[in-house]
N, C-alpha and C positions, 0 to 999 in steps of 0.2 A: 504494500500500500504506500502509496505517497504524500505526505501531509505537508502546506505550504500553511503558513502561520504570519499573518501580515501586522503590521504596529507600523505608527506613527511615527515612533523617536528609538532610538538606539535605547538599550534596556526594556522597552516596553514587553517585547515577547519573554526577554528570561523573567520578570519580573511576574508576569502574571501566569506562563504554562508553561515553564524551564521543565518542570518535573513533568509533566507528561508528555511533553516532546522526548525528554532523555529515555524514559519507560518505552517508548513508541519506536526508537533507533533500538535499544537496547534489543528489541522484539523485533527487528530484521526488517522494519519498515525508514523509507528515504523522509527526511526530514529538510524539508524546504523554508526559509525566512525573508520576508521583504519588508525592509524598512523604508518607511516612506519620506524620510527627512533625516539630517544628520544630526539634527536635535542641536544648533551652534545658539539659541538663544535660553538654553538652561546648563550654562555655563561660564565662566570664564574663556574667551577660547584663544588667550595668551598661554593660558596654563594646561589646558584638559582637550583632548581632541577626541570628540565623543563617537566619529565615525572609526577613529585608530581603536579605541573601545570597544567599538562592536563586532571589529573584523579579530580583533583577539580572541574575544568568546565565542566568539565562530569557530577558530581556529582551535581552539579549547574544548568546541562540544562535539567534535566530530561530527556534523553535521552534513549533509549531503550537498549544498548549494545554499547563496545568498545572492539577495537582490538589493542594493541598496541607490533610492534614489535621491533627489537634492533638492524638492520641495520646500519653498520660506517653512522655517519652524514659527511656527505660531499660525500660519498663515495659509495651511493647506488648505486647498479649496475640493470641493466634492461637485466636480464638473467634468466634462467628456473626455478631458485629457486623461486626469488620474483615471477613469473609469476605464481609460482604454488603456493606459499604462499597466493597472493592472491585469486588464483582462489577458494583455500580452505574455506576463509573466505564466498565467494559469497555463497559455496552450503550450508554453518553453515546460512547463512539468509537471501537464494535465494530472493533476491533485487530485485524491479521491475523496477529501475532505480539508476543509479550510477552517481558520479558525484567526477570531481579528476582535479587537475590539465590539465592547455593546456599547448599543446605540445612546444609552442616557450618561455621558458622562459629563463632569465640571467642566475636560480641555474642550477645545472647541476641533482641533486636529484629531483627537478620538473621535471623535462624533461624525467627522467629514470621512475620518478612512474606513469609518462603520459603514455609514451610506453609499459610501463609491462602493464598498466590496461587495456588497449586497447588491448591487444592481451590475456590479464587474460579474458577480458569481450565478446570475437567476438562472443559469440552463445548467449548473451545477450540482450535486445529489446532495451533497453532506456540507451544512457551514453551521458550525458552532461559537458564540459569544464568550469568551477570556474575561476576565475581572481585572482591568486594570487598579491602579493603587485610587483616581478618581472617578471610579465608575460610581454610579447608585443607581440604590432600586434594584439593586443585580440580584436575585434569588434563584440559585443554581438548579437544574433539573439533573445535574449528572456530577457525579462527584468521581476522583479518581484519584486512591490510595497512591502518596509518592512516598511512603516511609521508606525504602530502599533508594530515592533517589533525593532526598532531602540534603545529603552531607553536597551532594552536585551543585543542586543549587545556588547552595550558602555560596561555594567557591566562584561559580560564574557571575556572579552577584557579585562578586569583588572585584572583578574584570571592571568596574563601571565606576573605576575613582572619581570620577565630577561629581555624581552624586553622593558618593560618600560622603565626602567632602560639604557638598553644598546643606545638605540634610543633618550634617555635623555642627555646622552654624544655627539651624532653627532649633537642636536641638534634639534632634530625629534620627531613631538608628536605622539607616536605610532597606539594611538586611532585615533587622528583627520585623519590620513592618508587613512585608512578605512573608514572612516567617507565620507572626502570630496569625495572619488572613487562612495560612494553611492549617495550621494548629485549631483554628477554629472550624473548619470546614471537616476537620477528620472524627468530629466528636456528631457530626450526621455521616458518618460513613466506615465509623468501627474502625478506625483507623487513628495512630497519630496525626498523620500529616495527610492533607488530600489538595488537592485546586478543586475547583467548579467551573461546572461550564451551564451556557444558556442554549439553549437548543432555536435555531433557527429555523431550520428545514434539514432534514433526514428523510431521501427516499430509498425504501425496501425495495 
């Protein structure tokens, strides 16, 4: 099977489904990422180069292929370009399930690369919603045990020093935040650790 997994900014994928992409490779299936921005306005980008960041953890998760585009950060738009950027990526590694941001979230860039995938994806079987760190309203329909793939995470997560950093200033431990979302999600799923996902469309 082939799973392509799209986000906004660099960290958004390890942050919100690291653990069940890794389970997913782990399990002989190809693991696809497109990032749709190099994320240079949640940073310093004198000090932190957050596209060198994401091709690290790339390089880290052994993952099958990455996509990464150069959309303003802040400022993606959910119009026929991206809608066809992405649909391009789909037929480079006709996916047999996709998984991207949900649709209600605080960024405004989550919210655009919801809408564009979702209308990039409609002739597509399987497209599943990720819990970013500002999603709401998210109420999971599938839950999936990562306690074997948990210590993974922690580590790819540390691929992504701007935000350690930047979340060290407010205060915020970047990792634990991901952390506890899973820690919280395994206590509906008999598990320590789980993600969640929202169920888009799934055809049998």
């Amino acid at each position: 099977m082939k799973i392509l997994s799209i986000g906004a900014h660099p960290d958004d994928i390890e942050y919100s489904c690291y653990g069940f992409l890794q389970k997913m490779k782990k399990a002989g299936h190809e693991i696809y990422l497109l990032v749709m921005s190099v994320g240079e306005c949640g940073t310093d980008p004198l000090m932190y180069n957050r596209e060198t960041e994401q091709n690290n953890a790339f390089q880290k998760s052994g993952f099958s292929g990455i996509f990464i585009k150069k959309y303003k950060d802040g400022e993606i738009p959910c119009n026929s370009k991206v809608i066809s950027d992405i649909e391009n990526v789909m037929k480079n590694v006709e996916p047999d399930l996709i998984l991207t941001h949900y649709t209600e979230d605080y960024h405004q860039d989550h919210r655009a690369v919801a809408m564009a995938t979702i209308a990039a994806a409609r002739n597509r079987k399987a497209l599943l919603f990720y819990q970013s760190y500002s999603a709401i309203n998210f109420v999971p329909q599938i839950y999936v045990n990562i306690e074997e793939e948990i210590q993974d995470k922690k580590e790819i997560l540390n691929c992504f020093t701007s935000q350690l950093r930047k979340n060290e200033k407010k205060g915020i431990d970047f990792i634990e935040c991901a952390i506890a979302t899973n820690r919280h999600y395994g206590v509906f799923s008999n598990a320590n650790y789980a993600e969640g996902f929202c169920v888009y469309k799934i055809v049998m």
